[in-house]
C-alpha positions in Angstrom: 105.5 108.0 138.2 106.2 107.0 142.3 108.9 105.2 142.9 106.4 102.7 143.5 106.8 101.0 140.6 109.9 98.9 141.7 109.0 98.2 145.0 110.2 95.1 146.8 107.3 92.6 146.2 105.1 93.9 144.0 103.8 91.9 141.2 101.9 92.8 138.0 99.1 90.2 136.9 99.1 90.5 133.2 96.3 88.8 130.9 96.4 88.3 127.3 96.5 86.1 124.3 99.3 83.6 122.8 99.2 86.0 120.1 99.9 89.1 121.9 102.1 88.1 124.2 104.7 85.2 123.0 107.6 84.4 124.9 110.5 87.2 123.5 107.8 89.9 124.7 107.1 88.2 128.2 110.8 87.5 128.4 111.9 91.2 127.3 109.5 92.9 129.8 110.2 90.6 133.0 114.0 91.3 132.1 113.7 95.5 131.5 110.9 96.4 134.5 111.7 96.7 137.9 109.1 94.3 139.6 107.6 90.8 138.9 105.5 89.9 136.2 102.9 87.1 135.8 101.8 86.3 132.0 98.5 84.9 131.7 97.0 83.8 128.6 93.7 83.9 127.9 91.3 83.7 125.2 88.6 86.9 124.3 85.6 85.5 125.7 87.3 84.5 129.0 89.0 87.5 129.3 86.0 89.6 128.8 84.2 87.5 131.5 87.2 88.1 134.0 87.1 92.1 133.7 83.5 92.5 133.8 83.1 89.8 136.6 86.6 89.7 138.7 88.6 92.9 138.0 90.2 91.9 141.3 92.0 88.9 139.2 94.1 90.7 136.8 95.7 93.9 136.7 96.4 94.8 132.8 95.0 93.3 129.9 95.3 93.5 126.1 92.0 93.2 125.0 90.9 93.4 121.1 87.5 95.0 120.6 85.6 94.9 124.3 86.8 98.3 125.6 83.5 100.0 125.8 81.8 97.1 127.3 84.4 97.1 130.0 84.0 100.6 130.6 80.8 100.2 131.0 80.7 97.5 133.6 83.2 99.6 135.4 86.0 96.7 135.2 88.4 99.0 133.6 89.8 102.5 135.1 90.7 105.4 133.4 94.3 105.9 132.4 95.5 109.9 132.8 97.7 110.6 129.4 99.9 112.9 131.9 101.2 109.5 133.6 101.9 108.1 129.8 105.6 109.4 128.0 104.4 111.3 125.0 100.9 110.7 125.6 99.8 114.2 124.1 100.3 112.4 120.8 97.7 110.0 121.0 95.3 112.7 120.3 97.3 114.1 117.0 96.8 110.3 115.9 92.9 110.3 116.6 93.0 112.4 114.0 95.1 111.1 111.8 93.7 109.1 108.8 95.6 105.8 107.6 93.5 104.1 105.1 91.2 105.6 102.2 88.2 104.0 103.6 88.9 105.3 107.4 91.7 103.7 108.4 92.1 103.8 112.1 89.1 105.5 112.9 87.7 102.6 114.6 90.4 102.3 117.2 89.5 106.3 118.4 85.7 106.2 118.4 85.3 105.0 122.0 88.5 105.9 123.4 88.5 109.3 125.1 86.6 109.7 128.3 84.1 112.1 128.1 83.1 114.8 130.8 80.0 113.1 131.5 81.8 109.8 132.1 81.0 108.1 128.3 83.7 107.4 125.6 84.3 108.9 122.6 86.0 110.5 119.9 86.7 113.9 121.4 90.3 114.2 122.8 90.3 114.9 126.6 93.3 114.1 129.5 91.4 110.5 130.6 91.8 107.6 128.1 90.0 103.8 128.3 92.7 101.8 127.1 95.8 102.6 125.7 96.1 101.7 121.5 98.8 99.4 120.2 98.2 97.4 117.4 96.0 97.1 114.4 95.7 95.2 111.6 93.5 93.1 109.2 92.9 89.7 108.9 91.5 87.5 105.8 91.6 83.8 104.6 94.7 81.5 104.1 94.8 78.8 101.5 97.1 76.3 100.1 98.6 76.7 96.9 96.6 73.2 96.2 93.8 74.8 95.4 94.5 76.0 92.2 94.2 72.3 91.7 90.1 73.3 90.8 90.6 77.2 90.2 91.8 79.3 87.8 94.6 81.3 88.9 92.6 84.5 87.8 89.4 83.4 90.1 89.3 85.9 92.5 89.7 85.8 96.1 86.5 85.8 98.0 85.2 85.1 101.5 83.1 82.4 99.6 85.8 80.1 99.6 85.1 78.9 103.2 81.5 77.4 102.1 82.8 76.2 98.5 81.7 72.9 97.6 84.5 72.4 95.9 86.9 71.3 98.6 84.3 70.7 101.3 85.6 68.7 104.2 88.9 70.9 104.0 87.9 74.4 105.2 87.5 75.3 108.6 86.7 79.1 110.7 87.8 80.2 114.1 85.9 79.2 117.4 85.8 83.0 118.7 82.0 83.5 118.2 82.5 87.5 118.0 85.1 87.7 114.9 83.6 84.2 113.7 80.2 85.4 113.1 81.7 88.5 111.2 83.8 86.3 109.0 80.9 83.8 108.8 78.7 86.9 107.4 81.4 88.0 105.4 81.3 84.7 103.7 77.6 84.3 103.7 77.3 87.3 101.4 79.3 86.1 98.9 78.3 82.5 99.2 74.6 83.7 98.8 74.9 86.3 96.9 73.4 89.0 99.2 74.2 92.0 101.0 73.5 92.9 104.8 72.6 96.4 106.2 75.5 96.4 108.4 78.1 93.2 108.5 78.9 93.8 112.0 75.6 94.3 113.6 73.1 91.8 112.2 69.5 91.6 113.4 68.3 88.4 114.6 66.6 87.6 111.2 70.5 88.0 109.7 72.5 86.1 112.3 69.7 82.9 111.9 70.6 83.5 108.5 74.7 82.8 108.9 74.0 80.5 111.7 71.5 78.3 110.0 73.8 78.1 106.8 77.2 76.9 109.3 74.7 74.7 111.3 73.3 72.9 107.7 77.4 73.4 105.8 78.7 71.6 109.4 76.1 68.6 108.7 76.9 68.5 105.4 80.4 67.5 106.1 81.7 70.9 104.4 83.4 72.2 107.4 85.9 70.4 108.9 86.2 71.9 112.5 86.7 75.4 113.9 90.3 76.4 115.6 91.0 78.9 118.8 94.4 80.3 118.1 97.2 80.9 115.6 99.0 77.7 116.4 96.0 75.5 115.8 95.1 77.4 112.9 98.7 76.5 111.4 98.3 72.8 112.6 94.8 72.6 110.9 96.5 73.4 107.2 99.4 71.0 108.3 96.7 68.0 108.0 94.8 68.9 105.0 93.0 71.9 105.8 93.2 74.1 101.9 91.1 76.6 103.0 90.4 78.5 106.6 90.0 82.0 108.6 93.8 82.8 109.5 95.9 84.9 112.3 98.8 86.6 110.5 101.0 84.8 113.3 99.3 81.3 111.7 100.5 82.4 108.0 103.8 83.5 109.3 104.4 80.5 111.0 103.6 78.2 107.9 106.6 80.3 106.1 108.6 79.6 108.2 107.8 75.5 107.5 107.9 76.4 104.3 104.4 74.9 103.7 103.2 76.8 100.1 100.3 79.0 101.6 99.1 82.5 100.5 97.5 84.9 102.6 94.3 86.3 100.1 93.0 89.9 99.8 89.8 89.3 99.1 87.3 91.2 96.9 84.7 91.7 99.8 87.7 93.6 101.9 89.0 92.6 105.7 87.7 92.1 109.1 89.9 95.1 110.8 91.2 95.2 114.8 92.5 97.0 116.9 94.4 96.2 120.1 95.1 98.2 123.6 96.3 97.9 127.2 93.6 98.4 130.1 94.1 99.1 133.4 92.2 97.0 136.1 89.6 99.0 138.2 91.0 97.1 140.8 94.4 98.5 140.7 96.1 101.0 143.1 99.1 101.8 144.7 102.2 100.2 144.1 100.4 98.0 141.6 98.6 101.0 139.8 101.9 102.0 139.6 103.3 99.1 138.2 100.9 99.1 135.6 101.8 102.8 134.0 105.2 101.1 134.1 104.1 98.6 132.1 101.9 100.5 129.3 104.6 103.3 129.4 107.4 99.9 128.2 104.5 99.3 125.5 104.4 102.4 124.4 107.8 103.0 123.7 108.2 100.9 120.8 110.0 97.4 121.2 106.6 95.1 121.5 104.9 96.3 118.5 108.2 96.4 116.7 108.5 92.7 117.8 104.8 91.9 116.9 105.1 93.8 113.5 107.4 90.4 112.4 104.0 88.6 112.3 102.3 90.6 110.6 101.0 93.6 112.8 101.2 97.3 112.9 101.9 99.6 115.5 99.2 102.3 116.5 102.6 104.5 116.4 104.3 103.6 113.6 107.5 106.1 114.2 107.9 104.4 117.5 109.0 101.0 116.3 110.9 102.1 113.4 113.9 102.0 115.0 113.5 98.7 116.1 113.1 97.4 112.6 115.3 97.2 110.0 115.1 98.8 106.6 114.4 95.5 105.3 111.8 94.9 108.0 110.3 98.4 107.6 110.0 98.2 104.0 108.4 94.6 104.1 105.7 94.8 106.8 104.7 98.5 106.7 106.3 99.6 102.7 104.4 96.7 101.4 107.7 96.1 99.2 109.3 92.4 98.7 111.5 91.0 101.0 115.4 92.4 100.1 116.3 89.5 102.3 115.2 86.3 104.9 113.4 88.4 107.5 112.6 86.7 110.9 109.1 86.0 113.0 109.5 87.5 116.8 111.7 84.6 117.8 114.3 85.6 115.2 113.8 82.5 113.1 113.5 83.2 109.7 110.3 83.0 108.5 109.8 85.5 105.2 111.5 84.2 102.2 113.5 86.3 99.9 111.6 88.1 97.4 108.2 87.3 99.0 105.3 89.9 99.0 102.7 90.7 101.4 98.9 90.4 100.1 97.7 93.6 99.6 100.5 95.8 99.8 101.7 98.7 102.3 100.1 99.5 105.6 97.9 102.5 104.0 96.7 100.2 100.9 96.3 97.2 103.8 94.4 99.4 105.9 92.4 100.6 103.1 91.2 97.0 102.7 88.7 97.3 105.4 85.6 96.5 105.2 84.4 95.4 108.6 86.1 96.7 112.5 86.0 93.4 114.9 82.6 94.4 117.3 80.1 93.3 119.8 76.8 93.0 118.3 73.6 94.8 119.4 72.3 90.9 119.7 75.0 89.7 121.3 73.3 87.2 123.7 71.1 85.6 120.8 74.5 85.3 118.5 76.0 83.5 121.3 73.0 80.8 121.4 73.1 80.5 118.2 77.0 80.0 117.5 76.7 77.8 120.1 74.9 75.6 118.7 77.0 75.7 115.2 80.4 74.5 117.5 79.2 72.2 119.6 79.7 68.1 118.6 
């Protein structure tokens, strides 16, 4: 890398959620790179809109499941795995199998830039996005519910459309992972079973949207929420059931408020997470920016980001940022030896506590749908639209 990188006046315009980038991280990286940072956070759907519209107004962003679609609109530029410390592994891991039902192959399918200019699987030199995280997301629910359940009901997605504690459920706004945990719960609710849960037709995607339009008039959904924090404040005031960030569920621990994170039957939505690089970006600030992925890659942000509840595209890299404890918690999948803290260093995972669903592999195992853009897109977005708004 140029010396470029700490040049006198350059500064790095950085774009990303709350989730992604909380205040240790944004703190840690202004503090340890040579050259001013500015944090900006943004939700998905704005953040897409920005790269495929302005790639002049950012100049890396950690983007969750658009990469191909950015590629394609030319927003993004490719990032050369020479320029990236120990790049050449990234390719051994594209290969590498996590979970029994795929595991991370999701993350590698449209990574690699191929010599005719398209992504894909095959490992070449030229990456889209540099991976990070992954994990799986599910449900939360108060311990109150087993108020009306048996404690051997098993967890389902149905639980967001059950009438039993209608009024006190509620689903995430972001109408790309909302639709897939919509369908997810539409299955079970109704008892069916589509083609493919993360490409519906138009037929299927009336289907989930007329069911949340009719369940929202109804009274049996009580709002939707657009982040972690709002998610926690939601089961604060009543909410006993409701789509949940890991960062949500760790910050209720840490309140102590007596909600379980479910594994249920149908499986998880899986994600994956990675750094872009603006098309827009050269020179010193092109610079700059390999800087910034390279500080990524080395381990201390997805250590941080593993205390609520993610993993690390490179596990071995953040290892030594953890504790045994830590380790054996998050990615072991074994009880808590001790109070283990959330990314401020509060604590926030009581003693003797458990994750839902075990170990990384078994967690990873659990999926049953990737986070995607749909084929019908354009009509989903009318559609859930019309679900969200008053």
């Amino acid at each position: 890398m140029s010396s470029g990188a700490g040049s006198p006046g350059t500064v790095l315009r950085v774009m990303g959620r709350s989730e992604i980038l909380p205040e240790p991280v944004q703190q840690r990286a202004c503090a340890e790179l040579p050259f001013a940072i500015d944090f900006e956070l943004s939700d998905s759907i704005d953040g897409l809109q920005r790269v495929v519209s302005r790639p002049d107004s950012f100049d890396v962003y950690h983007q969750w499941h658009t990469g191909d679609l950015m590629w394609t609109a030319r927003g993004i530029q490719a990032i050369e795995l020479d320029r990236i410390v120990g790049g050449r592994e990234i390719a051994v891991a594209a290969r590498t199998k996590i979970g029994d039902r795929g595991g991370n192959g999701a993350i590698f399918d449209k990574l690699f830039v191929q010599p005719n200019g398209t992504l894909g699987p095959a490992a070449t030199n030229r990456i889209a996005m540099l991976p990070s995280l992954h994990g799986v997301d599910s449900f939360a629910f108060h311990a109150d519910i087993y108020k009306y359940i048996d404690p051997d009901e098993p967890q389902s997605w149905s639980w967001l459309f059950d009438r039993r504690w209608a009024a006190r459920t509620a689903i995430l706004s972001d109408p790309v992972l909302g639709m897939i945990e919509a369908s997810l719960a539409t299955e079970a609710h109704e008892r069916i079973t589509f083609a493919n849960v993360g490409n519906l037709t138009i037929d299927e995607i009336d289907l989930v949207a007329d069911l949340l339009v009719r369940l929202k008039r109804l009274g049996r959904l009580r709002r939707t929420w657009r982040n972690y924090q709002e998610a926690a404040m939601l089961m604060q005031r009543g909410v006993l059931v409701q789509s949940m960030f890991y960062p949500g569920y760790v910050l209720l621990q840490r309140k102590g408020l007596p909600v379980i994170m479910s594994d249920p039957i149908e499986g998880m939505r899986g994600w994956h997470l990675d750094l872009c690089i603006s098309s827009a970006a050269t020179g010193h600030v092109l610079d700059a920016a390999y800087a910034y992925l390279n500080w990524w890659h080395a381990g201390w942000p997805a250590a941080c980001l593993s205390r609520q509840g993610y993993y690390a595209t490179f596990p071995d890299q953040v290892r030594q940022h953890l504790t045994n404890e830590e380790w054996g918690y998050w990615y072991g999948g074994e009880p808590a030896a001790c109070h283990l803290p959330d990314p401020t260093g509060r604590p926030a995972v009581p003693i003797g506590h458990r994750r839902a669903g075990g170990s990384h592999r078994e967690r990873m195992s659990r999926v049953r749908v990737w986070n995607t853009f749909m084929d019908e897109h354009n009509y989903l977005m009318r559609r859930w639209r019309e679900f969200v708004t008053p």
